[in-house]
Backbone as CSV, one residue per row, in Angstrom:
resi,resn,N_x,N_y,N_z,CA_x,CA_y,CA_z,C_x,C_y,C_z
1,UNK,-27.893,26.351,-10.982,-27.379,26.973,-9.766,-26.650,28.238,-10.155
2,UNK,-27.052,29.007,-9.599,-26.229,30.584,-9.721,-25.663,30.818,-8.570
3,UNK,-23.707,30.741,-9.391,-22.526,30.654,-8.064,-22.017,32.381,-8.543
4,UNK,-21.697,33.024,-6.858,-21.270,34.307,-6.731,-20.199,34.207,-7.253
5,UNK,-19.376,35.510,-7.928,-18.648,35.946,-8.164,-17.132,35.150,-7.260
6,UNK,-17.666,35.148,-5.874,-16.260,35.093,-5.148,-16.014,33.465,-5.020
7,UNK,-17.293,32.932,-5.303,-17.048,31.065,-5.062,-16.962,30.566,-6.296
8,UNK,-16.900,31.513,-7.154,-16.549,31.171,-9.130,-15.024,31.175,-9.002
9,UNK,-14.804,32.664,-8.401,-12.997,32.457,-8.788,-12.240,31.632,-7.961
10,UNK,-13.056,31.347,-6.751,-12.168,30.219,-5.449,-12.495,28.581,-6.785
11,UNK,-13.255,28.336,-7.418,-13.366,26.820,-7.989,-11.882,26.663,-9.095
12,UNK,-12.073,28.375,-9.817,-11.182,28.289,-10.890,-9.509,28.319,-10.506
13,UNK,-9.806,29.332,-9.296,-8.054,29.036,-8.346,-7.744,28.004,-8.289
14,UNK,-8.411,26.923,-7.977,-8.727,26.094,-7.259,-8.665,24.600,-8.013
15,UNK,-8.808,24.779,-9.727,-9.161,23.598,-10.210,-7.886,23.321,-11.334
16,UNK,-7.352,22.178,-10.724,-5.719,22.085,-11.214,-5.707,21.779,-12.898
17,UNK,-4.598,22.510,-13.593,-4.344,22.668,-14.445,-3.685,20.856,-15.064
18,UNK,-3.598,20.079,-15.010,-3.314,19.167,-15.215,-2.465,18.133,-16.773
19,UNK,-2.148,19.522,-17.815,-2.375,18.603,-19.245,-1.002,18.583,-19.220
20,UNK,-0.079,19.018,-18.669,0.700,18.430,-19.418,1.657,18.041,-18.086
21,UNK,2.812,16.920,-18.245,3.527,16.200,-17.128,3.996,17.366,-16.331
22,UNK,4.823,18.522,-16.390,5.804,19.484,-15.262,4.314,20.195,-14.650
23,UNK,3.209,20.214,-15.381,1.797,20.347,-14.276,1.558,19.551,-13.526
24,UNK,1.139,18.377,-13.736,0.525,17.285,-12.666,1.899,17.192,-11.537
25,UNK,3.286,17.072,-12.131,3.996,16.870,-10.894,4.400,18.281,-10.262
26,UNK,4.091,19.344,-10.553,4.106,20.500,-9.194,2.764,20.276,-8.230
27,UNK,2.102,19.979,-9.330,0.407,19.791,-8.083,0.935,18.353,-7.587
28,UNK,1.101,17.390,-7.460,1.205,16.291,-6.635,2.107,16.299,-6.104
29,UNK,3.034,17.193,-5.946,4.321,17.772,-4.928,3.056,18.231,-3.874
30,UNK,2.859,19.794,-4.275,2.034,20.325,-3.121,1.183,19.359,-2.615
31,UNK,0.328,18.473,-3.324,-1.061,17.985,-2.607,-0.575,16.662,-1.643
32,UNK,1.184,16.347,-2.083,1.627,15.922,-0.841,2.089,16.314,0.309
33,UNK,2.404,17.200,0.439,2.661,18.313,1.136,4.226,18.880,1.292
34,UNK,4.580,18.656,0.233,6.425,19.516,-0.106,5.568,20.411,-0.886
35,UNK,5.423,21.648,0.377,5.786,23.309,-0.234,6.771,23.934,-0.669
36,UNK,7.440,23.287,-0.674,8.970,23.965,-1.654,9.659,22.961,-2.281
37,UNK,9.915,23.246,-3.544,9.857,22.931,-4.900,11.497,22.289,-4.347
38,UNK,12.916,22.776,-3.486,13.915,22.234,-3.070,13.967,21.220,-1.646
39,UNK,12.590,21.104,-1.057,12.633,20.291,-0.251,12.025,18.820,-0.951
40,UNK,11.413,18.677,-1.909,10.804,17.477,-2.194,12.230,17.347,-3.319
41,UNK,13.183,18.236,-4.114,14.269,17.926,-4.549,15.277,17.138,-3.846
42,UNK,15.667,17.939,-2.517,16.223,17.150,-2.212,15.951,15.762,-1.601
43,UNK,14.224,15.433,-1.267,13.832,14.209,-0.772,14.354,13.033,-1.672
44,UNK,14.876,13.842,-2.921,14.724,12.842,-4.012,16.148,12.711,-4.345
45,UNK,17.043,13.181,-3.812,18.731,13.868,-4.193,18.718,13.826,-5.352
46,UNK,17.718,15.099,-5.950,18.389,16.046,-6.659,18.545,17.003,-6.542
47,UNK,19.602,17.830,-7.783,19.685,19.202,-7.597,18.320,19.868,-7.588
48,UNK,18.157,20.891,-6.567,17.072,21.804,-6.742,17.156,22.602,-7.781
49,UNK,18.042,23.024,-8.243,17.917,23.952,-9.632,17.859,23.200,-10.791
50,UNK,18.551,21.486,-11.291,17.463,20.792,-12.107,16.393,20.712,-12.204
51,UNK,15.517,20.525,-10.550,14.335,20.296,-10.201,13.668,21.653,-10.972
52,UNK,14.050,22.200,-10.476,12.768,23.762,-10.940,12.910,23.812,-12.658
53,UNK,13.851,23.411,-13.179,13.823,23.079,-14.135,12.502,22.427,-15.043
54,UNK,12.415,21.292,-14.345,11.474,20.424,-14.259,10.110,20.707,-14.363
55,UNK,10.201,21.108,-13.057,8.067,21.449,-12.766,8.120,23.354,-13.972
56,UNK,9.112,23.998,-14.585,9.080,24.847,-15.391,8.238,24.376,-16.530
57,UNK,8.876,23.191,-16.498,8.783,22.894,-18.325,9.941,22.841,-18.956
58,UNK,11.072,23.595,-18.730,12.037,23.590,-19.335,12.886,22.623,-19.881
59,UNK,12.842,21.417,-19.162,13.416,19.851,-19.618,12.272,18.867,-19.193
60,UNK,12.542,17.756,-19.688,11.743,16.445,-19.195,12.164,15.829,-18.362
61,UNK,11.434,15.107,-17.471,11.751,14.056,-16.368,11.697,12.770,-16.389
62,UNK,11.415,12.303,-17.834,11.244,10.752,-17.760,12.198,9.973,-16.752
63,UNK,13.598,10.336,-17.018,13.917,9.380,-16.101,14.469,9.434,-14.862
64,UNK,13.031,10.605,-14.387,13.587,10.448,-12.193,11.973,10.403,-12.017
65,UNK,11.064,9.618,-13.225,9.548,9.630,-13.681,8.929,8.682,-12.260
66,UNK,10.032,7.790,-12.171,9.460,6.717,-11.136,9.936,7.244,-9.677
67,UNK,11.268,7.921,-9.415,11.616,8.219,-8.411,10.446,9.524,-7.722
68,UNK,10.291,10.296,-8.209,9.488,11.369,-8.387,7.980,11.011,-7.630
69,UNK,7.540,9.480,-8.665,5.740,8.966,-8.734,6.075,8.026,-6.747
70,UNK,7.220,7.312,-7.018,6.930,6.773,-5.654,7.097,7.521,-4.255
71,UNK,7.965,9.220,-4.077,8.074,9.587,-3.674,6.322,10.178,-2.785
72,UNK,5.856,11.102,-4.234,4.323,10.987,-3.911,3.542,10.324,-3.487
73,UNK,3.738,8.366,-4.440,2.447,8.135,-4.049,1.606,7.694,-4.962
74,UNK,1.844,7.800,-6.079,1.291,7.829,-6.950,1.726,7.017,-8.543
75,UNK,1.398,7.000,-9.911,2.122,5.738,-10.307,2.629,7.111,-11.275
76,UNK,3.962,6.374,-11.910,4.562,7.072,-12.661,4.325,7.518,-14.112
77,UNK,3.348,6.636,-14.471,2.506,6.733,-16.047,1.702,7.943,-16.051
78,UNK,1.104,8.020,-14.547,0.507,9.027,-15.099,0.873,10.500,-15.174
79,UNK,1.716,10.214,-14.317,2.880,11.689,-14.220,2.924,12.110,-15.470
80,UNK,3.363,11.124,-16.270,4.072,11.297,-18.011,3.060,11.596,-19.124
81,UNK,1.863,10.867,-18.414,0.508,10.325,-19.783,-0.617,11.274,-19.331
82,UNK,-0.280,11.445,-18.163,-1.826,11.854,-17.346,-2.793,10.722,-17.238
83,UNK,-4.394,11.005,-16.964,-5.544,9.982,-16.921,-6.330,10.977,-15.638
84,UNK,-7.065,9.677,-14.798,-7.986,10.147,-13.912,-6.975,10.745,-12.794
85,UNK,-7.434,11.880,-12.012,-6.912,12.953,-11.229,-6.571,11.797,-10.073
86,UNK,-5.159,11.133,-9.501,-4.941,10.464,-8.614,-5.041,11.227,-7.046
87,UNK,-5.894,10.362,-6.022,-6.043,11.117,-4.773,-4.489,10.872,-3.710
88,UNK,-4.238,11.689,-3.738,-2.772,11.436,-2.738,-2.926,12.446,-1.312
89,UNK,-2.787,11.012,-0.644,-2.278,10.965,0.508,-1.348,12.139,1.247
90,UNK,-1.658,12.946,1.810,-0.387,14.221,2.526,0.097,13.641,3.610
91,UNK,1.584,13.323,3.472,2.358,12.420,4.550,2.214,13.846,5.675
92,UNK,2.198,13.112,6.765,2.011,13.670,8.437,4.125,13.947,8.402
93,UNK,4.819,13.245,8.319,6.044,14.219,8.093,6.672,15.506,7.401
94,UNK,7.787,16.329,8.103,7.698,17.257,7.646,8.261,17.321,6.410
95,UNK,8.029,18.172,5.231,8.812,17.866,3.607,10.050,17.727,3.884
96,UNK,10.939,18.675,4.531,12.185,18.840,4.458,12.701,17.110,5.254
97,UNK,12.820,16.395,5.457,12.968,15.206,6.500,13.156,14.163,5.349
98,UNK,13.767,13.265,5.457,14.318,12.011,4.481,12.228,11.026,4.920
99,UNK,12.884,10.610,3.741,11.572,9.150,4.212,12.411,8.030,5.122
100,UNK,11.520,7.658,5.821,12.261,6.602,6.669,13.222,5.722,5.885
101,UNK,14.232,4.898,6.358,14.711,4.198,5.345,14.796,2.583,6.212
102,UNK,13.674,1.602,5.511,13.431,-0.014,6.114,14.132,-1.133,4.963
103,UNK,14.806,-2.004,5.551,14.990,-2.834,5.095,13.700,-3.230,3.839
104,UNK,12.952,-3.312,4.298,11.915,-3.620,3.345,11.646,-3.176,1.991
105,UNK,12.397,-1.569,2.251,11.741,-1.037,1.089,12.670,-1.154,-0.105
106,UNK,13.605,-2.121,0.373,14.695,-2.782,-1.218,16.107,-1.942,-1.499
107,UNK,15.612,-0.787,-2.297,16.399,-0.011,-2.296,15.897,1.355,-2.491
108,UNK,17.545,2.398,-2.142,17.084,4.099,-1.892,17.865,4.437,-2.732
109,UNK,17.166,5.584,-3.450,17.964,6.305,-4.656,18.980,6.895,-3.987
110,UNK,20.156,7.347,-4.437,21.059,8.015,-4.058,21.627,9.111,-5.174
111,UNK,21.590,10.394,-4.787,22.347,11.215,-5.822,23.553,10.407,-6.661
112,UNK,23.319,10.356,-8.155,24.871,10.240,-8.770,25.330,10.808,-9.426
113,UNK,26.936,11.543,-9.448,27.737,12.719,-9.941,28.487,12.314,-10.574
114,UNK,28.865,12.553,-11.960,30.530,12.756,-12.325,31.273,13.574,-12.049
115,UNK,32.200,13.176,-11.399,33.057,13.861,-10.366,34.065,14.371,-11.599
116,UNK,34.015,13.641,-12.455,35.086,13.929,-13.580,34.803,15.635,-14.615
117,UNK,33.973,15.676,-14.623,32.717,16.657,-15.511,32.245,17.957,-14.281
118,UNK,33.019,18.976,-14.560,32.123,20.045,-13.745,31.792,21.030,-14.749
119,UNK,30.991,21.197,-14.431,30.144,22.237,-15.206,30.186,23.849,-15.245
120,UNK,30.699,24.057,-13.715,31.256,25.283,-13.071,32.060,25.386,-12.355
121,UNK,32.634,26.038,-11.483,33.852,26.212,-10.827,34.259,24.776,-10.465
122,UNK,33.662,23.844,-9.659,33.655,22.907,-9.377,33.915,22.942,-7.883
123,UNK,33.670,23.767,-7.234,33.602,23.952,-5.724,32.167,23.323,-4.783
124,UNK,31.076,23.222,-5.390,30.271,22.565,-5.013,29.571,21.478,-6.048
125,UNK,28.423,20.765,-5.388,27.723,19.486,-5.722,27.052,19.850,-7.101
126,UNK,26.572,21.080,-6.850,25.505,21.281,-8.220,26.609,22.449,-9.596
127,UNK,27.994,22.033,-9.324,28.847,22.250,-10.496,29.378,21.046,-11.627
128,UNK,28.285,19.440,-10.836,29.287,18.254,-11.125,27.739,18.316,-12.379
129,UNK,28.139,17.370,-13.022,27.321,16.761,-13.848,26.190,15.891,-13.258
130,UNK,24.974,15.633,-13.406,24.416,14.661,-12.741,24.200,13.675,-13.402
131,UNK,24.401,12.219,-13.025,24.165,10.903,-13.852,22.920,10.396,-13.784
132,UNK,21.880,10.878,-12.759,20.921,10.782,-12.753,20.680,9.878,-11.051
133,UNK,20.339,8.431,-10.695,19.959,8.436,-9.075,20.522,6.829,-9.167
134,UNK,21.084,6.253,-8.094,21.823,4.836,-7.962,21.083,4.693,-6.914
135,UNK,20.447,3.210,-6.929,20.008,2.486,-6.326,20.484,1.493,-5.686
136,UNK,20.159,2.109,-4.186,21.548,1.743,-3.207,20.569,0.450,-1.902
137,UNK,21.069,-0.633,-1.955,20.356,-1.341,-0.863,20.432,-0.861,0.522
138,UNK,18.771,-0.734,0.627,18.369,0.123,1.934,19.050,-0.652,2.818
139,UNK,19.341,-2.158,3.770,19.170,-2.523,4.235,21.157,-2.099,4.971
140,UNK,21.596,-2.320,3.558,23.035,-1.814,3.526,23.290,-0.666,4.044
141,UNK,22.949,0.519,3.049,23.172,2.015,3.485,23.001,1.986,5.031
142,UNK,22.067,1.224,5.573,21.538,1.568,6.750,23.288,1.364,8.196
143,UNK,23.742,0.315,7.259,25.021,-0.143,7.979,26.069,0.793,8.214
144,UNK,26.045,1.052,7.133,26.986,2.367,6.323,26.947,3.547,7.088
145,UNK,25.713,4.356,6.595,25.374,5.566,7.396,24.139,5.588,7.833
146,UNK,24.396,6.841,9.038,22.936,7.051,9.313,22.658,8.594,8.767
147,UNK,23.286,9.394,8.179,23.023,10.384,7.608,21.468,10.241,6.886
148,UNK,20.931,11.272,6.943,19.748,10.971,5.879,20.075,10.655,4.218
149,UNK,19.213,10.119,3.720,19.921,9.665,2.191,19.905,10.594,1.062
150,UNK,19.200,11.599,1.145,19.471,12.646,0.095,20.830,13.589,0.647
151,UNK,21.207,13.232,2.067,22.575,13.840,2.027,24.467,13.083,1.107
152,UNK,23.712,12.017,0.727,24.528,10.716,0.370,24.534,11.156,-0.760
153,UNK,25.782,10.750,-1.335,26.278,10.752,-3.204,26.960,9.694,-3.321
154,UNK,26.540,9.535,-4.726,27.258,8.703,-4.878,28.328,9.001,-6.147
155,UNK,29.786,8.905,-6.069,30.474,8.987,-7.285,31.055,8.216,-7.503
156,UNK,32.489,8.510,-8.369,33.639,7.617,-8.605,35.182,7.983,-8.078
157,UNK,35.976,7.393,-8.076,37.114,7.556,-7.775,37.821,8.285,-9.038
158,UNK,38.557,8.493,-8.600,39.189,9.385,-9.783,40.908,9.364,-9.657
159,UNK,41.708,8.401,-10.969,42.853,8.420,-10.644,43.226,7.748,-9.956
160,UNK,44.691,7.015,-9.847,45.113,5.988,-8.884,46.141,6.662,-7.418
161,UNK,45.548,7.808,-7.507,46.591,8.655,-6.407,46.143,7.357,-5.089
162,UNK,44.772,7.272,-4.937,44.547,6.946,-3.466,44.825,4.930,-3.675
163,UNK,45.297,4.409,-4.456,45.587,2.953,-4.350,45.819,3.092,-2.899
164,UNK,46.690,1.587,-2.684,45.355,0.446,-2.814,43.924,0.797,-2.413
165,UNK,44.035,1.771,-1.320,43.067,1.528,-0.507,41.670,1.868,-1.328
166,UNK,41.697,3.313,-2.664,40.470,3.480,-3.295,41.069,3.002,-4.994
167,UNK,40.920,2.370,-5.325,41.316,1.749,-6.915,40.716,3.060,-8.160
168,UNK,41.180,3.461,-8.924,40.387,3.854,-9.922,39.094,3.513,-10.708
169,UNK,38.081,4.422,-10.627,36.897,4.568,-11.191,36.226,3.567,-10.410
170,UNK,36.688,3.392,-8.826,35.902,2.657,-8.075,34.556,3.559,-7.356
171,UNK,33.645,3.010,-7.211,32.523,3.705,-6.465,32.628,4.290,-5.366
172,UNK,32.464,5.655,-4.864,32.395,5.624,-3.676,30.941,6.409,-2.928
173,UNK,31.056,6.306,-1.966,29.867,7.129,-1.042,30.344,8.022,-0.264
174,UNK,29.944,8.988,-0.747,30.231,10.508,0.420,29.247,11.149,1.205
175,UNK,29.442,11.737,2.061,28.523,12.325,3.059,28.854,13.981,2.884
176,UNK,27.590,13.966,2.846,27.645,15.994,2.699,27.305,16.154,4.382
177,UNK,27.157,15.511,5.187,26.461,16.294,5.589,28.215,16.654,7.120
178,UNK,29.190,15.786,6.221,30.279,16.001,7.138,31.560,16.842,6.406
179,UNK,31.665,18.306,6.210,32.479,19.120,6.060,33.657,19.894,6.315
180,UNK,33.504,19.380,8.013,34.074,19.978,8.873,35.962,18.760,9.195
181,UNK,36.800,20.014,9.193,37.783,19.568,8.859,38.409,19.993,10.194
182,UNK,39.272,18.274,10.314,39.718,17.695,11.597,40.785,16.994,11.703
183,UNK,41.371,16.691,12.626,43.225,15.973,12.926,42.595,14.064,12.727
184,UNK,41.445,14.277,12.278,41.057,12.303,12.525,41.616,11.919,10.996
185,UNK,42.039,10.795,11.277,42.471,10.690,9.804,41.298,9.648,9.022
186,UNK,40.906,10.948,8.103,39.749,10.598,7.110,39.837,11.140,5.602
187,UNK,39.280,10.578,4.714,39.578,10.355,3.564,38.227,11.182,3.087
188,UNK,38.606,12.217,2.456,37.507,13.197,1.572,37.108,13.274,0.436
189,UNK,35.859,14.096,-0.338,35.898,13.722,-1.244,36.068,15.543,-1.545
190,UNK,37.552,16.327,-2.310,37.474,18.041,-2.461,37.318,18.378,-3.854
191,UNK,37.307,19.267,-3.749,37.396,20.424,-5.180,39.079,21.319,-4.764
192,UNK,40.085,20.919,-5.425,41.444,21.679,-5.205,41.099,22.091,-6.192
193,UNK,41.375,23.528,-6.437,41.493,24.071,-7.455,40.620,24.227,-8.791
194,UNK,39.624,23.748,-8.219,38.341,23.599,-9.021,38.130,22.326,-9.461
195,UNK,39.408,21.349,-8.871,39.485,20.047,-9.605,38.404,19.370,-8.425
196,UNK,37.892,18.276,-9.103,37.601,16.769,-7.999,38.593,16.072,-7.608
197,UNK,39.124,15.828,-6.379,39.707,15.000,-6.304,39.097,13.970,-4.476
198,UNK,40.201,12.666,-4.583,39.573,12.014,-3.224,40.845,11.991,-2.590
199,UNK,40.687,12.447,-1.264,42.363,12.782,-0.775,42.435,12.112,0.641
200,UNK,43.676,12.177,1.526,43.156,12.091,3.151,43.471,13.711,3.475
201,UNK,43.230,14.202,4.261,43.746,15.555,4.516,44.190,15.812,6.132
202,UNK,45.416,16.611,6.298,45.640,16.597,7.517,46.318,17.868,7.712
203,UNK,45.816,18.631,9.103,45.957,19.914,9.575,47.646,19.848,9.625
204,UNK,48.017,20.816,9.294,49.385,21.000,9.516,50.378,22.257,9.519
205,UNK,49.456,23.193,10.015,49.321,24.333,10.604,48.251,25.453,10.269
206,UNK,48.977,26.802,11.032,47.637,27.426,10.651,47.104,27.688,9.508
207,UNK,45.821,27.665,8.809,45.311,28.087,7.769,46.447,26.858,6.599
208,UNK,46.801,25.985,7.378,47.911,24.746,5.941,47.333,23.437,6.499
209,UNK,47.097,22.762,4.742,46.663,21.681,4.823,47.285,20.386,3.917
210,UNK,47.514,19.806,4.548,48.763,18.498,3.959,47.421,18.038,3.367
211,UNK,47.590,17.304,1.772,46.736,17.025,1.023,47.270,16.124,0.822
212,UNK,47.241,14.345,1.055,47.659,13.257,1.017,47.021,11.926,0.224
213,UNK,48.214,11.719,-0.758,48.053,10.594,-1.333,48.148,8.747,-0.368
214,UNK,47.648,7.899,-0.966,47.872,7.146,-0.236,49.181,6.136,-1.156
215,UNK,48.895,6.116,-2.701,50.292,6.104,-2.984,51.282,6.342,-3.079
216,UNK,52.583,5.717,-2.377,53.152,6.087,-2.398,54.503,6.703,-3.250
217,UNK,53.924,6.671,-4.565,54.712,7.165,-5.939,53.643,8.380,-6.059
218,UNK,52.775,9.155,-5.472,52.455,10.408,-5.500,52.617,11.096,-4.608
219,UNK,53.095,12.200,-4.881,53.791,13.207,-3.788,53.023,13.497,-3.090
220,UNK,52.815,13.900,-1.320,51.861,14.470,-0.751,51.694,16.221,-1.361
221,UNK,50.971,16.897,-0.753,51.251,18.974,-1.380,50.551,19.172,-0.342
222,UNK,51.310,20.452,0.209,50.871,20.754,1.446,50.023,22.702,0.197
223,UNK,49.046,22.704,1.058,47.831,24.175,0.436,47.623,24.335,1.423
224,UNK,47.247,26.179,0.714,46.551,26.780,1.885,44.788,26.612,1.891
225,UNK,44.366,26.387,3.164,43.120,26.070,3.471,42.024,26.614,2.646
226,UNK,41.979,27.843,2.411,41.060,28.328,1.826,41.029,27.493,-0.023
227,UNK,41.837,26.480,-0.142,42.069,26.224,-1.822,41.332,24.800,-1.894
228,UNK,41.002,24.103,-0.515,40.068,22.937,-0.632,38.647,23.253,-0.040
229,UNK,37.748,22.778,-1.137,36.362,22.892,-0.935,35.883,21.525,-0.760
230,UNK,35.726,21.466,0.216,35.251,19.730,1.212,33.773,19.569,0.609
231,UNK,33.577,18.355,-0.207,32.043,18.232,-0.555,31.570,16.830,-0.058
232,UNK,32.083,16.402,0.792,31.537,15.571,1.913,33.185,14.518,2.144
233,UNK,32.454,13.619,3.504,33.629,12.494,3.826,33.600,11.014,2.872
234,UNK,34.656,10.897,2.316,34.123,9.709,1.744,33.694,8.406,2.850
235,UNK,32.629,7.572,3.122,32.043,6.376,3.996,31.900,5.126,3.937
236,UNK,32.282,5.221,2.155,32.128,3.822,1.672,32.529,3.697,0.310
237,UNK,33.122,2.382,-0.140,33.576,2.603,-1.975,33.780,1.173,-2.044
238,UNK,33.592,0.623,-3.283,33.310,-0.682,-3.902,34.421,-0.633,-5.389
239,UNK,34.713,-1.635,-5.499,35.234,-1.450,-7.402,35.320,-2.738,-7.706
240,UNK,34.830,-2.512,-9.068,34.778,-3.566,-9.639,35.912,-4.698,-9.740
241,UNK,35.304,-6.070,-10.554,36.464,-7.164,-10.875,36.884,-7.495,-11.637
């Protein structure tokens, strides 16, 4: 068969590069249908700038290998090993959108941070360290929040400022997707000063914000607004026995 010029270079556009793992998983991103390399990141809560990392080449993914393969569709060996070209399915939802979350499906990864470890200023999520993804019972979270779940983190407590109510190096769950600062009395998770900390916070005049311990052998400190960077509400926290 003698193929034209223009249906030679559409096969070779066309015919996926496959040998090595950060290949097969940018093509089985797209051929699921996350066109952007930070929307199937965050499907997965991770950082998008790890992620691009990733489908670069620049680091390995073994271990978000499975989070990654079930997201697609596909099994996680071959992500890593390669084999025969797997046919995947293009979900009818849009990329940017959480996957449903059913009792059934056991459990949902959840971003996990050391809150202790920033890497940069420490004013936002992708200055913390990442621990890699906690596997959180769907059936639970569902109780918890209804936020979508790549908006969910999960960290630790830090320090016994907030006794009883949050214990040290107890777990907690924060919500990004609630920032917005209010007279309700709720318990946050900030960046003062570049630090992590878990506080209650309460308006207490203009542009001043009472930054509150719940023990009471730590002093409250009243700051000015612009010095806390809100990286979600804390929703939920566990600690050990």
């Amino acid at each position: 068969m003698i193929c034209s010029v223009a249906s030679c270079d559409w096969d070779m556009m066309n015919s996926p590069d496959l040998d090595l793992p950060h290949e097969r998983l940018a093509w089985a991103r797209e051929q699921a249908g996350f066109a952007d390399k930070a929307d199937f990141a965050r499907a997965c809560n991770v950082n998008p700038t790890t992620y691009r990392a990733y489908e670069s080449g620049q680091n390995g993914f073994a271990k978000y290998a499975a989070l990654f393969a079930k997201r697609l569709g596909i099994a996680a060996e071959w992500l890593l090993e390669g084999g025969p070209t797997p046919v995947i399915v293009r979900g009818d939802r849009a990329p940017d959108l959480p996957p449903i979350i059913k009792a059934e499906d056991g459990a949902v990864p959840l971003r996990h941070i050391d809150m202790n470890l920033a890497m940069g200023e420490g004013v936002t999520l992708d200055d913390y360290y990442e621990e890699g993804v906690f596997e959180f019972d769907a059936a639970l979270l569902r109780q918890i929040s209804r936020a979508p779940a790549q908006r969910l983190v999960v960290g630790r407590g830090i320090g016994d400022s907030m006794m009883p109510t949050i214990h040290d190096d107890a777990m907690v769950i924060f919500d990004t997707t609630q920032t917005e600062l209010n007279n309700d009395d709720k318990i946050w998770a900030i960046s003062l000063y570049g630090a992590a900390s878990i506080k209650r916070l309460q308006v207490v005049g203009r542009g001043r914000v009472l930054v509150v311990s719940d023990n009471p052998i730590v002093p409250n400190k009243e700051v000015a607004r612009d010095d806390i960077h809100i990286l979600g509400r804390v929703i939920w926290s566990a600690r050990k026995h």
